[in-house]
C-alpha positions as CSV (number, residue, x, y, z in Angstrom):
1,X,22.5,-40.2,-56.8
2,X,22.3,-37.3,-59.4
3,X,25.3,-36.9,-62.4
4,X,25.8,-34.4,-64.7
5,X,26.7,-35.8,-67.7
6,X,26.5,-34.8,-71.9
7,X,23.5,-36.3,-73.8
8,X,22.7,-35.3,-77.5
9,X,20.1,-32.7,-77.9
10,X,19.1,-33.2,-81.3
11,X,18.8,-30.3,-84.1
12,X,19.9,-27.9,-81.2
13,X,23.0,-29.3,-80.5
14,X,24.7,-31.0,-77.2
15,X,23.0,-30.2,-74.2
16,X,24.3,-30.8,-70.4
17,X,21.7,-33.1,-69.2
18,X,21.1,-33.7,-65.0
19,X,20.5,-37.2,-64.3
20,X,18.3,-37.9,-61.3
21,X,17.9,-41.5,-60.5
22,X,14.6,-42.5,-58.5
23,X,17.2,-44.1,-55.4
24,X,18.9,-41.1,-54.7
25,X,19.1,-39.4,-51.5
26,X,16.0,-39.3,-49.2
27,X,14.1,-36.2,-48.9
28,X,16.0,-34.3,-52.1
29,X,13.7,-35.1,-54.4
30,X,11.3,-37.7,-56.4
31,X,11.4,-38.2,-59.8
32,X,7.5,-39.3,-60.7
33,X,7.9,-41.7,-63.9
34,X,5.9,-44.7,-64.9
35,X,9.0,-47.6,-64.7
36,X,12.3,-47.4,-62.7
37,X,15.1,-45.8,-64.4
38,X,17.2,-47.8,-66.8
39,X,20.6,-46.7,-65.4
40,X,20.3,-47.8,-62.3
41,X,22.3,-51.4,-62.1
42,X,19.9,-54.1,-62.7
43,X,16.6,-52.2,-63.7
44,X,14.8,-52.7,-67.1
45,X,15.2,-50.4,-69.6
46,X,11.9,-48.7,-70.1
47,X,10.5,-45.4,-72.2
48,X,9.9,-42.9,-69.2
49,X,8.7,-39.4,-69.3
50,X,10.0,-36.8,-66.6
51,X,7.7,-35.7,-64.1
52,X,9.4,-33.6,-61.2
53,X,7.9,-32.7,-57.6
54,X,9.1,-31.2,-54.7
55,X,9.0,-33.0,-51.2
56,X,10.3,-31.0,-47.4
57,X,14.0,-31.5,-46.8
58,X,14.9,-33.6,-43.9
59,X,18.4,-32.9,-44.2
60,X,18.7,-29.0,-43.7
61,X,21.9,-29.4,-45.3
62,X,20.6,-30.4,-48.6
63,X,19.1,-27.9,-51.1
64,X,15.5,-28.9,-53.4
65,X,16.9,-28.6,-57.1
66,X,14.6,-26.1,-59.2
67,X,12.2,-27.3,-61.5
68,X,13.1,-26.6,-65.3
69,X,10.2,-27.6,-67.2
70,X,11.1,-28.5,-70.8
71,X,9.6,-27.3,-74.1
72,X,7.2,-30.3,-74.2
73,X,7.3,-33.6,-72.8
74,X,10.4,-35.8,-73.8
75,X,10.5,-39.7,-73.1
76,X,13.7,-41.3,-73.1
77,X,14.7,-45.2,-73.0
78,X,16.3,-44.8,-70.0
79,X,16.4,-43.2,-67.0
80,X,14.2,-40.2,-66.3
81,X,16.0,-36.8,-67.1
82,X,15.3,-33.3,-68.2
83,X,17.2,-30.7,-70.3
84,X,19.1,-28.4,-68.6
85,X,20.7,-26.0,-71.0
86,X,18.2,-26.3,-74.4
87,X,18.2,-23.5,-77.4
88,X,14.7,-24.5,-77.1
89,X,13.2,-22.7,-74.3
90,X,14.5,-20.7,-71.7
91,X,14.6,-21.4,-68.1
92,X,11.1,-20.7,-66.5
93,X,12.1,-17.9,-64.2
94,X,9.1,-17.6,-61.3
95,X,8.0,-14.9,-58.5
96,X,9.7,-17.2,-56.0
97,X,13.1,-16.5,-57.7
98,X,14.0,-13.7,-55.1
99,X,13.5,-16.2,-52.4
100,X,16.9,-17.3,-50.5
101,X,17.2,-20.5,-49.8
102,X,14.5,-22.3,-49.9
103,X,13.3,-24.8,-47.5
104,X,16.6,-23.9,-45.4
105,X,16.1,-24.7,-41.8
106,X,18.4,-22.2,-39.3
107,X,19.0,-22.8,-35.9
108,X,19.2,-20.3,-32.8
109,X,22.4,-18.8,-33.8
110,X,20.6,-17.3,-37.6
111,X,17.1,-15.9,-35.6
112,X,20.1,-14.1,-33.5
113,X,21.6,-12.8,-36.5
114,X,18.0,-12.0,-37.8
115,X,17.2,-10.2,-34.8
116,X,20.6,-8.4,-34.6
117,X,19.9,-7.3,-38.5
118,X,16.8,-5.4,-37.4
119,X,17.6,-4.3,-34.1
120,X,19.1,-0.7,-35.3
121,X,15.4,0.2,-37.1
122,X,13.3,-0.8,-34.1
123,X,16.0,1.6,-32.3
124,X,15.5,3.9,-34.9
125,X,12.0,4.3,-35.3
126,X,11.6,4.0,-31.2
127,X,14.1,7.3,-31.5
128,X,12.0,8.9,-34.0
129,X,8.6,8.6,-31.9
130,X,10.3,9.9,-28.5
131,X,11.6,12.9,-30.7
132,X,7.9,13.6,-32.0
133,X,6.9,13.8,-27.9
134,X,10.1,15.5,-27.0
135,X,9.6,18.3,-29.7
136,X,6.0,18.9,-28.4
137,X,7.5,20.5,-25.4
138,X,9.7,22.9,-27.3
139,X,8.4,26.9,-27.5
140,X,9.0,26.8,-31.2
141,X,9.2,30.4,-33.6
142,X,5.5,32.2,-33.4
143,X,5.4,34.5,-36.3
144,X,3.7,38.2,-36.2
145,X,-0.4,38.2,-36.7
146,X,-3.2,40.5,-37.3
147,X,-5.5,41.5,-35.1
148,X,-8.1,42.3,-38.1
149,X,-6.6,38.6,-39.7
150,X,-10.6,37.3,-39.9
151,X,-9.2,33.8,-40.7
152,X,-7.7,33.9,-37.1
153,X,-10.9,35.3,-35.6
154,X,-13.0,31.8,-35.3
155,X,-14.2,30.2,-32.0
156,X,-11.3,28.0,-29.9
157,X,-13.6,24.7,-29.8
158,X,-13.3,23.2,-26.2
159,X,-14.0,20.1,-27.2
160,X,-12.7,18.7,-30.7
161,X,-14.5,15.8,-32.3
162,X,-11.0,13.7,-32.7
163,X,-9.1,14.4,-28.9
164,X,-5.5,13.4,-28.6
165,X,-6.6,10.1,-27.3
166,X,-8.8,9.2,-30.0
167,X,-6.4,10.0,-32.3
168,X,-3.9,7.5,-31.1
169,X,-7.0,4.8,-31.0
170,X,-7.4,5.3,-34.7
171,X,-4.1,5.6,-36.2
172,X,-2.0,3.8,-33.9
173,X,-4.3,0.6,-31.8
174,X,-6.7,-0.2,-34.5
175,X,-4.0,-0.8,-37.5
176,X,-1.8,-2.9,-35.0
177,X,-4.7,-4.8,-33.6
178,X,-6.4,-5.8,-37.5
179,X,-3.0,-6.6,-39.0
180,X,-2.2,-9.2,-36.7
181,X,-5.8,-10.9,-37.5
182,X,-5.4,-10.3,-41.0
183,X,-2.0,-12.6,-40.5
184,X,-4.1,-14.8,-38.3
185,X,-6.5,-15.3,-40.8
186,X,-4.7,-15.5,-44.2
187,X,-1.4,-16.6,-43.7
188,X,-0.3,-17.4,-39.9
189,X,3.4,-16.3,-40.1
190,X,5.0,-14.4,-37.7
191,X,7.5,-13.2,-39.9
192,X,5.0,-11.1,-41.8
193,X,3.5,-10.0,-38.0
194,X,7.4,-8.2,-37.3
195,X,7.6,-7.0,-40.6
196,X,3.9,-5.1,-40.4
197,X,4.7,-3.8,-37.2
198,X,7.9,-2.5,-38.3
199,X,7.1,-0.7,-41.6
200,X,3.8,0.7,-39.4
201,X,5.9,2.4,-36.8
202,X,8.5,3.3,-39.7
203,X,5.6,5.2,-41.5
204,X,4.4,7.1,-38.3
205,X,8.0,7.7,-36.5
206,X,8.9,9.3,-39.7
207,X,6.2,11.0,-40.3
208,X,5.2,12.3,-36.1
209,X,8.8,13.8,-36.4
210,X,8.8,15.7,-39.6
211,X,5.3,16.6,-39.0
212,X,6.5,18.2,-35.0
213,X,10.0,19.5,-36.2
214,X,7.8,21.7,-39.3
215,X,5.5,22.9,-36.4
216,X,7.4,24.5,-34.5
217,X,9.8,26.1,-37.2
218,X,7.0,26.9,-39.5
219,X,4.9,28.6,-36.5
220,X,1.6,29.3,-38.6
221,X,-1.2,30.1,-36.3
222,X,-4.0,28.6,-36.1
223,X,-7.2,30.0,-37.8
224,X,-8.4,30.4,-33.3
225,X,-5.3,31.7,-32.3
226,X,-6.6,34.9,-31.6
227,X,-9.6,33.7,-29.3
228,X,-6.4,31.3,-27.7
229,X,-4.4,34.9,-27.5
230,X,-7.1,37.1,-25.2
231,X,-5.3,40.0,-26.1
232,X,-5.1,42.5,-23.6
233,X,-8.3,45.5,-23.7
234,X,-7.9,47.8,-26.3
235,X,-5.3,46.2,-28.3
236,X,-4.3,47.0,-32.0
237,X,-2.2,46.6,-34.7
238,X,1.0,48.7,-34.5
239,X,1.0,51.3,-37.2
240,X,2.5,49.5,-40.6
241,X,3.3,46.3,-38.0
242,X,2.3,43.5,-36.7
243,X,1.4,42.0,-33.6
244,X,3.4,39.6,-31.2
245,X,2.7,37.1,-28.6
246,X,3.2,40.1,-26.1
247,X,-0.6,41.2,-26.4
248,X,-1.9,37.9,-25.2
249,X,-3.0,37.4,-21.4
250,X,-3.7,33.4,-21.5
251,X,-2.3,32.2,-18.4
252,X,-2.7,28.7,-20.1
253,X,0.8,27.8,-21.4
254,X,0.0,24.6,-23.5
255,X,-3.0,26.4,-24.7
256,X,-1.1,29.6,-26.2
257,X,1.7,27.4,-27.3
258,X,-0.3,25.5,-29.6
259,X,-2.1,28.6,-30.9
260,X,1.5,28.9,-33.5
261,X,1.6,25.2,-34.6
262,X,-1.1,24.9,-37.5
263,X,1.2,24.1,-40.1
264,X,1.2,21.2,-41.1
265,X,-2.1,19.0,-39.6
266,X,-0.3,16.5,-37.1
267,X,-3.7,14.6,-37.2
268,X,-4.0,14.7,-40.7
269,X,-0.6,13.5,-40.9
270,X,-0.7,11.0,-38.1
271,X,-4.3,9.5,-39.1
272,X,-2.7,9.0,-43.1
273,X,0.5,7.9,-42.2
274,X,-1.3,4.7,-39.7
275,X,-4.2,3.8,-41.6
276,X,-2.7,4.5,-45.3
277,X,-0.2,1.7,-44.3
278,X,-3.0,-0.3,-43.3
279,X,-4.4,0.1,-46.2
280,X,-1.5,-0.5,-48.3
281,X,-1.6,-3.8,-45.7
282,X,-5.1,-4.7,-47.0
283,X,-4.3,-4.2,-51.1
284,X,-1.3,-6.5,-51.4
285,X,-3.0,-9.4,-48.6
286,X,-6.2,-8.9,-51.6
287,X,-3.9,-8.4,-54.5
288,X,-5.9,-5.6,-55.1
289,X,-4.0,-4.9,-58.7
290,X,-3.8,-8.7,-60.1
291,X,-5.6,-6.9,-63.4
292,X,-9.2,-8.6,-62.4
293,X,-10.9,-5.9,-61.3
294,X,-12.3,-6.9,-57.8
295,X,-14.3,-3.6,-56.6
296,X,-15.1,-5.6,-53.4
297,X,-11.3,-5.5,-52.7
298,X,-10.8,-1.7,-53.7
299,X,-13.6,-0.5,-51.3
300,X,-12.2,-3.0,-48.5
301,X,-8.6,-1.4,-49.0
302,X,-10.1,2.2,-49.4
303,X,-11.7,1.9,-45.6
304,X,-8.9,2.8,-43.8
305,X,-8.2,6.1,-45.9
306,X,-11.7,7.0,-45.8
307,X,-11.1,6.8,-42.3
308,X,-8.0,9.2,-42.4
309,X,-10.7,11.6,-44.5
310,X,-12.4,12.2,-42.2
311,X,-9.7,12.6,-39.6
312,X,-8.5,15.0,-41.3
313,X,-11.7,17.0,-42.3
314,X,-12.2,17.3,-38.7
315,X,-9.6,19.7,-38.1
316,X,-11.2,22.0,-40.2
317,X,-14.4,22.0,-38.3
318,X,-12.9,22.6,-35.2
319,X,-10.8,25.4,-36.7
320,X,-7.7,24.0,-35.6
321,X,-6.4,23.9,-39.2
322,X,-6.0,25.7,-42.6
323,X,-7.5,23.4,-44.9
324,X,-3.4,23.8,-46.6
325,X,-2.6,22.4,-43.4
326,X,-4.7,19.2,-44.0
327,X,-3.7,19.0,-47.6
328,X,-0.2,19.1,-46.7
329,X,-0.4,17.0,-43.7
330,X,-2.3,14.1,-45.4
331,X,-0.2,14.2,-48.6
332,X,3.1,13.5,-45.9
333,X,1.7,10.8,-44.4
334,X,-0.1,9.0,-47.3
335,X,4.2,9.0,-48.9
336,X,5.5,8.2,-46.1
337,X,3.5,5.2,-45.7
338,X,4.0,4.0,-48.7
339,X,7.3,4.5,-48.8
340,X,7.4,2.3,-45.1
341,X,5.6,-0.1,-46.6
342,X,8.0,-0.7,-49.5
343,X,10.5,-1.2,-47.0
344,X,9.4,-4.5,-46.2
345,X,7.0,-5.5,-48.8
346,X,7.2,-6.1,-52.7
347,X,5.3,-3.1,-54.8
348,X,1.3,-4.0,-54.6
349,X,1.7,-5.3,-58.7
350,X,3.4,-8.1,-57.9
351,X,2.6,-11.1,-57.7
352,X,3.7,-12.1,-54.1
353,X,2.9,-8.5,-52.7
354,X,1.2,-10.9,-50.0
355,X,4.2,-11.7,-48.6
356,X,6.9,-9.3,-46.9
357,X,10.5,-9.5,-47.9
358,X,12.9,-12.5,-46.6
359,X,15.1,-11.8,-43.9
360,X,18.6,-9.8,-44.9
361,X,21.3,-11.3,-43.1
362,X,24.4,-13.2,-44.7
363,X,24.8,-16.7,-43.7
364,X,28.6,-18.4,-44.3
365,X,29.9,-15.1,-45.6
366,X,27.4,-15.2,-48.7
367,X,25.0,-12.7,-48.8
368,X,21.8,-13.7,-49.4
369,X,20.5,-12.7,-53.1
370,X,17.7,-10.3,-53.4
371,X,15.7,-9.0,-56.6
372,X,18.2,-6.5,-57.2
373,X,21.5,-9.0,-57.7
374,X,21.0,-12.7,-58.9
375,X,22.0,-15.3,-61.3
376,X,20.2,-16.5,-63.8
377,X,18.9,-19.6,-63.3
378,X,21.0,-20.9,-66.9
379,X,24.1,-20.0,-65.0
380,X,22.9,-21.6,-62.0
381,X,22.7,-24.5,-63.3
382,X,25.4,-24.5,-66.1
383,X,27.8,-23.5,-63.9
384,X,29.5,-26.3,-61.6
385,X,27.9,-29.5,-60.4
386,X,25.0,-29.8,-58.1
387,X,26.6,-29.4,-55.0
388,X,28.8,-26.6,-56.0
389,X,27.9,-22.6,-54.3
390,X,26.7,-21.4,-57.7
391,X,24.0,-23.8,-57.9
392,X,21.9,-22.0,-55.2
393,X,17.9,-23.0,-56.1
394,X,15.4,-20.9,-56.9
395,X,11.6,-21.0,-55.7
396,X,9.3,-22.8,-58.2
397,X,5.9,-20.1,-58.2
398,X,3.5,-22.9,-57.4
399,X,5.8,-24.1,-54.5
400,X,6.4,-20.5,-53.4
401,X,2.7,-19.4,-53.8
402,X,1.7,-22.4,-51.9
403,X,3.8,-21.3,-48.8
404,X,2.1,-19.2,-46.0
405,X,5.4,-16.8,-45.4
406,X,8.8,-16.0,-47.1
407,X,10.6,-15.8,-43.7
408,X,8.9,-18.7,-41.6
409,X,11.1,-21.5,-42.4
410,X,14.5,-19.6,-42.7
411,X,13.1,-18.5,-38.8
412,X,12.6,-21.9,-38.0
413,X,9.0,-22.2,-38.0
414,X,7.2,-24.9,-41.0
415,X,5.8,-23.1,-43.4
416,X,2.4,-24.7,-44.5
417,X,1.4,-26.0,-47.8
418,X,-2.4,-26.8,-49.4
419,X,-1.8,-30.4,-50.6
420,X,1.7,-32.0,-51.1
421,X,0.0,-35.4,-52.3
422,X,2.7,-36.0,-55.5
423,X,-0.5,-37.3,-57.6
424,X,-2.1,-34.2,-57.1
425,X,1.3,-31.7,-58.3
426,X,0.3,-29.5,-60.4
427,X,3.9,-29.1,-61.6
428,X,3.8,-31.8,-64.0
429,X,3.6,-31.8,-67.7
430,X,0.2,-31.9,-69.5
């Protein structure tokens, strides 16, 4: 059973004090203390000190209360309790306090609502990527050339050193087959799986169809175009003009189409935008910034961008590109990827960057609380009784840290700890 009741707080006043006895309800929580507490009908008072750890809910109805940890250790000739309002230190407020509902179990009816939620971005993005194929099809503007233009006189290479089809290999099969095993290997959650999927093909959607709608407005040629052209025998530049794409005898549509679509690099682009999120993957999975200064994890998370490097210096050797067409292009997709990636993950300084963001669906009519919009954990607690809706728990951080994904268990699926042997909790006072 757990009370709230007024106890005396010394030199800083009355406090509310939470009473937890040691036979409350199963599975909400055990109270570690050296004798049972004194309240309790028919126990021995005894001098206790209060020692808190957290044990899996069997009810899915009941929530874990959050760990306050007092100032310093207080005994009491009584039962075991802590402080819940002192003027002597703050609540501890953790990483985990963005995290809904902890230890929550949902049935079939919330993973609908969770599927449901993100339905309209895999529609979105899977919109965005048919635009960037549709839009290769389109004619597009060709702008007026030069005949005597001697950055449009080089060689129209046959064969380029990254085809189409190894293009798609780097940027699009590798980063979706090594984030899975990276989740295989470090945290086994599925929930991080859809959300690295999804920011991935948010990254390159967005950045396939900017890159093809710029093409074919833009119309830059390419530094071969003129070999691509074959103008006709004899031609020239028309006195104080230009020439057109009416001088060229390529029978080769694709060929002469693609001749006008140089700016900006669509592999540069592409190759940034799919292995910069894999790289952004790879620095929050290390916690590349956790201030330590790991240069095994900064070379491991600089791979895949090395990678898009040389992607994109390819397209200069072929001549397909101005080198401002690589700059450009890689600059796109190295934002947008970041800026997918923050979609579903915390920034890479934080301290739970390894996990993606929970689920953001309402459940009951509440909306779940995020990192933008949520109570203090004072208020939480000063609020209304323990079963009241204002009381909704925070994460401890060694709980939190401890847990292998943020949406696993409010999908259904156990999340799994390192040790939850109460003699070994690490949350109790020294």
């Amino acid at each position: 059973m757990c009370v709230q009741s007024k106890g005396s707080g010394g030199a800083s006043g009355t406090n509310n004090i939470l009473w937890c006895c040691l036979h409350g309800p199963p599975g909400l929580v055990s109270i570690l203390s050296s004798t049972p507490p004194a309240l309790i009908p028919g126990s021995p008072p005894a001098p206790t000190t209060c020692l808190m750890s957290y044990r899996r809910l069997e009810d899915p109805e009941e929530y874990p209360l959050h760990q306050i940890r007092p100032a310093h250790p207080q005994t009491f000739s009584g039962a075991p309790v802590y402080p819940v309002n002192s003027s002597e230190r703050e609540p501890v407020r953790t990483a985990g306090d963005d995290m809904p509902f902890p230890g929550k179990r949902f049935g079939r009816a919330y993973r609908t609502r969770v599927f449901l939620s993100y339905a309209p971005d895999w529609v979105l993005c899977i919109g965005l990527s048919a635009a960037f194929f549709a839009l290769d099809k389109v004619p597009g503007f060709k702008r007026e050339f030069s005949l005597t233009d001697t950055s449009l006189l080089h060689t129209f290479a046959v064969h380029e050193r990254v085809p189409d089809w190894l293009l798609y290999v780097i940027f699009a099969a590798a980063p979706l087959t090594l984030m899975p095993i990276i989740n295989l290997i470090l945290l086994r959650s599925l929930w991080d799986w859809h959300s690295s999927w999804l920011g991935w093909l948010l990254s390159c959607s967005i950045t396939g169809a900017i890159t093809q709608f710029s093409k074919i407005t833009v119309g830059r040629p390419r530094p071969d175009l003129i070999d691509r052209c074959q103008p006709i025998s004899g031609a020239v530049d028309p006195p104080l003009g230009l020439s057109t794409v009416a001088i060229c005898t390529q029978t080769d549509v694709g060929i002469l189409r693609d001749g006008w679509r140089s700016f900006p690099s669509g592999h540069s682009s592409l190759s940034f935008a799919g292995l910069g999120f894999l790289s952004f993957y790879l620095a929050g999975k290390l916690h590349l910034f956790d201030e330590r200064g790991h240069t095994v994890k900064a070379w491991i998370s600089l791979v895949p961008l090395s990678g898009a490097a040389l992607v994109a210096i390819s397209r200069t050797m072929d001549y397909r590109h101005h080198w401002q067409d690589v700059l450009t292009g890689s600059t796109l997709g190295i934002v947008v990827a970041y800026f997918g990636y923050r979609q579903y993950y915390p920034p890479l300084s934080s301290q739970i960057c390894h996990l993606p963001y929970p689920p953001r669906v309402h459940r009951g009519g509440q909306a779940l609380p995020t990192h933008h919009s949520r109570p203090s954990e004072a208020q939480a607690l000063s609020s209304g009784p323990p079963d009241s809706l204002s009381m909704r728990p925070r994460m401890p951080e060694p709980r939190y840290s401890d847990r292998h994904s943020i949406g696993d268990e409010e999908m259904g699926r156990p999340s799994v700890t390192r040790d939850t042997d109460p003699s070994k909790d690490d949350l109790r006072h020294p």
